[in-house]
C-alpha positions as protocol buffer text, in pm:
chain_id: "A"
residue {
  index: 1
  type: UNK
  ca { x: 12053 y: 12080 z: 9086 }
}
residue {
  index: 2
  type: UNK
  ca { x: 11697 y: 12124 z: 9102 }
}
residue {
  index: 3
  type: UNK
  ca { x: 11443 y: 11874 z: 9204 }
}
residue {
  index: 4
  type: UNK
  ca { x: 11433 y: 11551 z: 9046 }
}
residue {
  index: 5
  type: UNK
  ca { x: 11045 y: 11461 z: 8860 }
}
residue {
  index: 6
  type: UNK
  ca { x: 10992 y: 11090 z: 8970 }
}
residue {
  index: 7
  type: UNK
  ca { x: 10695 y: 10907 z: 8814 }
}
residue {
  index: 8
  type: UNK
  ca { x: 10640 y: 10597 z: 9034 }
}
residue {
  index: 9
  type: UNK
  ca { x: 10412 y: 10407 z: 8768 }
}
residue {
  index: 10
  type: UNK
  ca { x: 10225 y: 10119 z: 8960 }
}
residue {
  index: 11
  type: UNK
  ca { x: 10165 y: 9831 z: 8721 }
}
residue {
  index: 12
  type: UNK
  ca { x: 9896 y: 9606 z: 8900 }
}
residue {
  index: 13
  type: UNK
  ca { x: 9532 y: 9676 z: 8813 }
}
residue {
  index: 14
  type: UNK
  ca { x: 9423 y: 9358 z: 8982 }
}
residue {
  index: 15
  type: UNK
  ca { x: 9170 y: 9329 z: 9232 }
}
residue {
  index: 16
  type: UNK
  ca { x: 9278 y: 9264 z: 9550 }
}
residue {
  index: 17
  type: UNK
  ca { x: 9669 y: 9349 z: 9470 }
}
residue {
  index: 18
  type: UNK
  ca { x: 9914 y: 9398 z: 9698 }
}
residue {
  index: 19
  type: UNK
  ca { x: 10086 y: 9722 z: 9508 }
}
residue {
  index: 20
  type: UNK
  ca { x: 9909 y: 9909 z: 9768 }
}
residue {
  index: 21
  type: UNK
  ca { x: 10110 y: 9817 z: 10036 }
}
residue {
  index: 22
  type: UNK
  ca { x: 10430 y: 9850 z: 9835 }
}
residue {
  index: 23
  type: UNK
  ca { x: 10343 y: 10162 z: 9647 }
}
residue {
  index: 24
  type: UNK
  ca { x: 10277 y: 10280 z: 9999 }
}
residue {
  index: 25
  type: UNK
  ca { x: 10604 y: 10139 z: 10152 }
}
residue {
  index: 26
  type: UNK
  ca { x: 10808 y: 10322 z: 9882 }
}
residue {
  index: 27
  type: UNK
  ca { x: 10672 y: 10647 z: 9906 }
}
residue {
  index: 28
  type: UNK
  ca { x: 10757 y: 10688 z: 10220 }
}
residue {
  index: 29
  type: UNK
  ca { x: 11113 y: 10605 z: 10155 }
}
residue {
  index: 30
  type: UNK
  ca { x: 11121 y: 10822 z: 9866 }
}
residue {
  index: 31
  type: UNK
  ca { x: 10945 y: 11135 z: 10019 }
}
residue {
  index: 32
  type: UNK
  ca { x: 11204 y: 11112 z: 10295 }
}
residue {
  index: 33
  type: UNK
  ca { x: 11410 y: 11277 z: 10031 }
}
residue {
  index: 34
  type: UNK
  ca { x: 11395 y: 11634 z: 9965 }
}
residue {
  index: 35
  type: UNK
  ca { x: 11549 y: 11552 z: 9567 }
}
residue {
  index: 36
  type: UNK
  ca { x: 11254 y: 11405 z: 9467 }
}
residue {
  index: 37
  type: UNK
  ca { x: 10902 y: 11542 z: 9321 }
}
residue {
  index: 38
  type: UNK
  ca { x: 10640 y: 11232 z: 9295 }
}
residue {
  index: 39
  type: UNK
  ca { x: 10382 y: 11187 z: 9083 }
}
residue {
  index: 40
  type: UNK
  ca { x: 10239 y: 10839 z: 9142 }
}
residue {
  index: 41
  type: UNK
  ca { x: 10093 y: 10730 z: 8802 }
}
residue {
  index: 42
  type: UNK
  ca { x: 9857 y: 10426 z: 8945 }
}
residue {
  index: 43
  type: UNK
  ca { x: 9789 y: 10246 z: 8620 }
}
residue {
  index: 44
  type: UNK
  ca { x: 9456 y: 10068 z: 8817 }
}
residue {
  index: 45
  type: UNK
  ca { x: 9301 y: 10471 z: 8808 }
}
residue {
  index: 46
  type: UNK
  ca { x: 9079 y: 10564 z: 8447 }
}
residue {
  index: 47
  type: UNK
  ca { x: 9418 y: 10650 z: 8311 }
}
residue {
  index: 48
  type: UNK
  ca { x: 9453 y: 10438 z: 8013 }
}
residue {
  index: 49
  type: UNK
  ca { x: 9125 y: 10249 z: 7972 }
}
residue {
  index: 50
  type: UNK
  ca { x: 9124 y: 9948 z: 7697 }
}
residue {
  index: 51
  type: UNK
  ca { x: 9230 y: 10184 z: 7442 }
}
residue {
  index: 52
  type: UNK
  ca { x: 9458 y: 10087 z: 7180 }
}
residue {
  index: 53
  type: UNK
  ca { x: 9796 y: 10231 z: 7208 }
}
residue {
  index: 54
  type: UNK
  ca { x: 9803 y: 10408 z: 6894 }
}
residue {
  index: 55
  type: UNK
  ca { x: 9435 y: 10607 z: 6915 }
}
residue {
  index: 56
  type: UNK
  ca { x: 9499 y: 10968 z: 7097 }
}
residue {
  index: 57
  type: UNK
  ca { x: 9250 y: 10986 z: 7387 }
}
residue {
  index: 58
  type: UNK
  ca { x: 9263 y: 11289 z: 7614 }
}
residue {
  index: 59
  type: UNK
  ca { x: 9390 y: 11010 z: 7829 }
}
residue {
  index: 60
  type: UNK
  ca { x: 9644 y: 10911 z: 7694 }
}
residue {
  index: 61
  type: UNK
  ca { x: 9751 y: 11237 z: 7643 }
}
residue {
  index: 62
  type: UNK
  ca { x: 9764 y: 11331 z: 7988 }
}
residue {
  index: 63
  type: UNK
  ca { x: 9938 y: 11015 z: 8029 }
}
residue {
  index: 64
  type: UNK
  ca { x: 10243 y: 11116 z: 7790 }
}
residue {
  index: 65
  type: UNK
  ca { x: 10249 y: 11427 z: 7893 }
}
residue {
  index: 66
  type: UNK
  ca { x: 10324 y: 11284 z: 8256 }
}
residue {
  index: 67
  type: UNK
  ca { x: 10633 y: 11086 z: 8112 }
}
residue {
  index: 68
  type: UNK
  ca { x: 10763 y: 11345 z: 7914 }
}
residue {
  index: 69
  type: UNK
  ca { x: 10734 y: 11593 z: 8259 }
}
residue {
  index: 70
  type: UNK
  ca { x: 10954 y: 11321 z: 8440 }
}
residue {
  index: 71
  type: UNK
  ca { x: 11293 y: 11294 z: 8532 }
}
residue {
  index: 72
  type: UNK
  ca { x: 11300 y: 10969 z: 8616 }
}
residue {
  index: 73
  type: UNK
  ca { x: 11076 y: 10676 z: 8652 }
}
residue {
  index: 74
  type: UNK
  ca { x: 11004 y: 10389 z: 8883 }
}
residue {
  index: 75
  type: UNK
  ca { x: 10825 y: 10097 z: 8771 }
}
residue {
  index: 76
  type: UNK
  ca { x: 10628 y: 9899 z: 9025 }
}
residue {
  index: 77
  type: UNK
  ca { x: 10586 y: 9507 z: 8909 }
}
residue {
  index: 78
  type: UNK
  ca { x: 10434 y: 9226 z: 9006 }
}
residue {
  index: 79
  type: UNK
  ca { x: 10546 y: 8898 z: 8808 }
}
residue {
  index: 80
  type: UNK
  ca { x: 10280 y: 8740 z: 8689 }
}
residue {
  index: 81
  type: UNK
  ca { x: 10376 y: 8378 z: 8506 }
}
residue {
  index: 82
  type: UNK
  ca { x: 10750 y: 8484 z: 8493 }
}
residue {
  index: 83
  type: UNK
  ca { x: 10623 y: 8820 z: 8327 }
}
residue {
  index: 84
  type: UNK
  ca { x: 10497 y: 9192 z: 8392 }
}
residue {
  index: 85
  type: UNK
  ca { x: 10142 y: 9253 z: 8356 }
}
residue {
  index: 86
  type: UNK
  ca { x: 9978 y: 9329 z: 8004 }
}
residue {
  index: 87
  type: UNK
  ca { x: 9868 y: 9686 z: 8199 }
}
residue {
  index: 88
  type: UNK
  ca { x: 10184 y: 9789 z: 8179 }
}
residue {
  index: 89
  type: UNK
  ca { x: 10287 y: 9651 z: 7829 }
}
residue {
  index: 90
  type: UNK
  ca { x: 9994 y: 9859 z: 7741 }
}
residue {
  index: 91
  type: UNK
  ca { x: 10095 y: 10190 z: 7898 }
}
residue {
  index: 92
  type: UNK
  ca { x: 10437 y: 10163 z: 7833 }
}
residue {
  index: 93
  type: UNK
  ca { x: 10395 y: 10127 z: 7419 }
}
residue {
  index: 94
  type: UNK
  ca { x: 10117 y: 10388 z: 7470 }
}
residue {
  index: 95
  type: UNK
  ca { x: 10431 y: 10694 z: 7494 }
}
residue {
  index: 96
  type: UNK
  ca { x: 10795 y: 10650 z: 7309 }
}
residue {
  index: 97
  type: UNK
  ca { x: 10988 y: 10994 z: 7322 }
}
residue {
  index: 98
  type: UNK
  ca { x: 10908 y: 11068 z: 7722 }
}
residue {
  index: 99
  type: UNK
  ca { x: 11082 y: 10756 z: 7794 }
}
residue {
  index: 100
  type: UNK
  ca { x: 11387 y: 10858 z: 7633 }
}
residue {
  index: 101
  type: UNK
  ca { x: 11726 y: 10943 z: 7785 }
}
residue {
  index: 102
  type: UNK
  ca { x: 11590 y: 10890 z: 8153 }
}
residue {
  index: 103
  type: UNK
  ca { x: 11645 y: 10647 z: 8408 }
}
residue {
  index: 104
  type: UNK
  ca { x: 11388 y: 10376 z: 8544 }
}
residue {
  index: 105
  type: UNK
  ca { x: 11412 y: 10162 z: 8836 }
}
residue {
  index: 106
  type: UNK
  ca { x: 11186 y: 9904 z: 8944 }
}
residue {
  index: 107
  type: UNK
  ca { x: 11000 y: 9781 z: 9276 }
}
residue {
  index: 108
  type: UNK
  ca { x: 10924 y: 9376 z: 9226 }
}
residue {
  index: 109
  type: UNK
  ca { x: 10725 y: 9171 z: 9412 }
}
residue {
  index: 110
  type: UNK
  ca { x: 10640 y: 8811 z: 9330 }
}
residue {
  index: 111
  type: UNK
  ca { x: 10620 y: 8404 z: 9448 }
}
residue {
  index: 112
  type: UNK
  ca { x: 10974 y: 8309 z: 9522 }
}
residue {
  index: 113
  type: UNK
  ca { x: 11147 y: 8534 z: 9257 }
}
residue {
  index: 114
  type: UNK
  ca { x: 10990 y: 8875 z: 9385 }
}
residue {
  index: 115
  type: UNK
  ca { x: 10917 y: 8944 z: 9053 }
}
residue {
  index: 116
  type: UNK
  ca { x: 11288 y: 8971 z: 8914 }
}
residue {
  index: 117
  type: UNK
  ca { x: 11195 y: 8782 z: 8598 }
}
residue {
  index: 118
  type: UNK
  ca { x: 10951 y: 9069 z: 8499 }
}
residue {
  index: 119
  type: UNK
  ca { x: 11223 y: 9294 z: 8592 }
}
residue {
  index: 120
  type: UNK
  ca { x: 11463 y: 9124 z: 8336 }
}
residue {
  index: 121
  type: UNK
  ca { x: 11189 y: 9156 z: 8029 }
}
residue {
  index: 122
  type: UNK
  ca { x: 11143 y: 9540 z: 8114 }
}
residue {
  index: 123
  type: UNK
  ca { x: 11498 y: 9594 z: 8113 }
}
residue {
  index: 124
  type: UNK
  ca { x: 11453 y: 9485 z: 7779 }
}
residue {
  index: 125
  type: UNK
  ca { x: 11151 y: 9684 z: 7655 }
}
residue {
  index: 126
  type: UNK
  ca { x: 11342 y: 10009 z: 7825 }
}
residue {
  index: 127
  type: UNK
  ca { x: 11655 y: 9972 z: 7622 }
}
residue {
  index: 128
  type: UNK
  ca { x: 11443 y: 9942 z: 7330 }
}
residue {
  index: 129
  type: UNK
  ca { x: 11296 y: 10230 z: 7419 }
}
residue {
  index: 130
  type: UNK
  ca { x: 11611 y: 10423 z: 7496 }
}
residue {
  index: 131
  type: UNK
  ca { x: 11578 y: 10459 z: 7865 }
}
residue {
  index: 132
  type: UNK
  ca { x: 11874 y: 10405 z: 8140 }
}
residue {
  index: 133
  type: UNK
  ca { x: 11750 y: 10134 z: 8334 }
}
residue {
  index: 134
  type: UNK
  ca { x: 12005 y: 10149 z: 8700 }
}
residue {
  index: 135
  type: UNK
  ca { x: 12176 y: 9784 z: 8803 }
}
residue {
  index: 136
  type: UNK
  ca { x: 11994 y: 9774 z: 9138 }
}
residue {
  index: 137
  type: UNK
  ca { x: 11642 y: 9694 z: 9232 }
}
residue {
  index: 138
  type: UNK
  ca { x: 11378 y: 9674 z: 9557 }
}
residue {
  index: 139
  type: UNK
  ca { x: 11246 y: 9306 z: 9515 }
}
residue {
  index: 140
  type: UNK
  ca { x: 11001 y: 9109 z: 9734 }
}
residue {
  index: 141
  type: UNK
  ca { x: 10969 y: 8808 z: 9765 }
}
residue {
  index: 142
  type: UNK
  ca { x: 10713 y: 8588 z: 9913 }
}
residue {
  index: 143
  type: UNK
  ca { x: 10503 y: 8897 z: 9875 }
}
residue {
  index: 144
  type: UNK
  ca { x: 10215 y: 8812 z: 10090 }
}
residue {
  index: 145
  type: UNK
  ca { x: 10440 y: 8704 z: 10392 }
}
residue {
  index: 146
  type: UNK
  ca { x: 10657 y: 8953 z: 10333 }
}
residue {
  index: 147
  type: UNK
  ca { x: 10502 y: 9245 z: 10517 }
}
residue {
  index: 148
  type: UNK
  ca { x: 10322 y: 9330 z: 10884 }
}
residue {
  index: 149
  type: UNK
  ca { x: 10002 y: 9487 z: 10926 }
}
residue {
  index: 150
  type: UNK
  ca { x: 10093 y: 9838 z: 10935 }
}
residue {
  index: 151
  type: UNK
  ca { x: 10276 y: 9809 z: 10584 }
}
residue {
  index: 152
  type: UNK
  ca { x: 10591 y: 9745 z: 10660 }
}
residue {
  index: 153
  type: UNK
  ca { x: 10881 y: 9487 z: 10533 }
}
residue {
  index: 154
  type: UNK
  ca { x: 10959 y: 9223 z: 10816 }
}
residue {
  index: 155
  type: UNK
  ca { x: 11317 y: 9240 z: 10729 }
}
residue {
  index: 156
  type: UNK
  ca { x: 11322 y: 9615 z: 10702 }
}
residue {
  index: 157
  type: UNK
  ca { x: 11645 y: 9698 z: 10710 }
}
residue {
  index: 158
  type: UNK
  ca { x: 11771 y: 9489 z: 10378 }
}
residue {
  index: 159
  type: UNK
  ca { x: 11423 y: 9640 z: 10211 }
}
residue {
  index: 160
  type: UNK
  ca { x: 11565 y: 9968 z: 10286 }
}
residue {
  index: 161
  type: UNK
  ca { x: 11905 y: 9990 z: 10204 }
}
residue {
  index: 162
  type: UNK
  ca { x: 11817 y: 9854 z: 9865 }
}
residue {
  index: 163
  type: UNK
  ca { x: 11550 y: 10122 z: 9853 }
}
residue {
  index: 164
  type: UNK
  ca { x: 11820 y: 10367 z: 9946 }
}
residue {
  index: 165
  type: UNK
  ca { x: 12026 y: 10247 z: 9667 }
}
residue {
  index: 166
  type: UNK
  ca { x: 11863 y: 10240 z: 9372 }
}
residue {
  index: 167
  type: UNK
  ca { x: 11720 y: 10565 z: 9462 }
}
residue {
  index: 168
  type: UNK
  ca { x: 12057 y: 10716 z: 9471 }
}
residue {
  index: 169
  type: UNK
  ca { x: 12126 y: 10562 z: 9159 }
}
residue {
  index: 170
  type: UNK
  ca { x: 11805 y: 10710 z: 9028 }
}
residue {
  index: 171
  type: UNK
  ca { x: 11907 y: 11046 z: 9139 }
}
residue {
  index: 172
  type: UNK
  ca { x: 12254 y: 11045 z: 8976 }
}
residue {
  index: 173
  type: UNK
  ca { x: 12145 y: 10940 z: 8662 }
}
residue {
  index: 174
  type: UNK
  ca { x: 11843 y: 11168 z: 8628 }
}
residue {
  index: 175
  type: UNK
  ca { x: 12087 y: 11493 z: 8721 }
}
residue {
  index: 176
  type: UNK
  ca { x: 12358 y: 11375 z: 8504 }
}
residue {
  index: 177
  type: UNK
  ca { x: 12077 y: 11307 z: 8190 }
}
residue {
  index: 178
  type: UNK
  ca { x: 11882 y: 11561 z: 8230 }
}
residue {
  index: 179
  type: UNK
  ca { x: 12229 y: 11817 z: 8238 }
}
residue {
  index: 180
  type: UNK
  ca { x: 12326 y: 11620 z: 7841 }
}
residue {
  index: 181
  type: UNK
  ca { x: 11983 y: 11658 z: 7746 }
}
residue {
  index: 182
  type: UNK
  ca { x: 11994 y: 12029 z: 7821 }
}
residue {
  index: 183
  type: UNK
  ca { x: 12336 y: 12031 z: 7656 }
}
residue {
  index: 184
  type: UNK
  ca { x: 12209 y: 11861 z: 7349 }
}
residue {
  index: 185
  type: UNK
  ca { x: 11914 y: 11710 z: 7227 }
}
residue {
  index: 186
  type: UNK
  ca { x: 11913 y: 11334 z: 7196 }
}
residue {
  index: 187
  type: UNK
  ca { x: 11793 y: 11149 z: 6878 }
}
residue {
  index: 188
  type: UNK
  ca { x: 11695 y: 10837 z: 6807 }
}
């Protein structure tokens, strides 16, 4: 098979986030890889703008064209009052076929839930959209205790097995996808 397309979308446009450090952490784990072709689509960049969703804007089109080039996806959340940020809402209604028939995981990070609560409402919004969302996730919790000063997770090991994981789950659906979308077109 050839190489996969990951988008890694990062869903914080907060000042002062902590998606840097995570985004950053995950990279690494998925460049380590040779199946994988990033393209980090950092929603806090002039990507989108305050645009409504429905408008074309040369942004947005670059946007959509990005998800349609993709394989696969990985969405990184925080959880902000048991939900995912409105950012994301926005860019995620802003494209509906490039989601389809792909795979999305998802990088959390929260208070003491490590943002699986947002996690659970995208899963939701995905389906809807026809996406494969895979079981397993990377979650953090505690988010600003949860990693040193260079970056890293303080209980590495657990952080990257379950990195490991869902980005082997990523990689089997995206090849498998990807070979019945090339066999036949899917419809909605």
């Amino acid at each position: 098979m050839s190489t996969i397309k990951l988008a890694v979308i990062v869903g914080s446009t907060r000042e002062g986030r902590r998606a840097d450090v995570i985004a950053n952490w995950f990279l690494k784990r998925a460049k380590q890889s040779t199946d994988f072709e990033i393209d980090l689509v950092d929603l806090a960049d002039p990507l989108l703008g305050e645009r409504h969703p429905m408008r074309p804007t040369p942004e947005l089109d670059r946007f959509n064209e990005r998800i349609a080039d993709a394989d696969a996806f990985v969405v990184l959340t925080p959880e902000y009052n048991h939900g995912y940020p409105a950012s994301l809402k926005f860019a995620i209604d802003s494209c509906y076929h490039g989601w389809q028939a792909k795979p999305v995981g998802f990088v959390s990070y929260g208070g003491i839930s490590g943002g699986l609560r947002a996690v659970e409402q995208l899963r939701q919004v995905f389906a809807e959209l026809h996406a494969v969302s895979v079981r397993d996730t990377v979650s953090f919790h505690n988010v600003f205790g949860a990693f040193d000063e260079q970056g890293e997770p303080h209980s590495p090991d657990e952080a990257n097995a379950a990195a490991k994981t869902m980005l082997d789950q990523i990689r089997w659906w995206a090849e498998t996808l990807r070979e019945g979308r090339a066999k036949r077109a899917y419809t909605t």
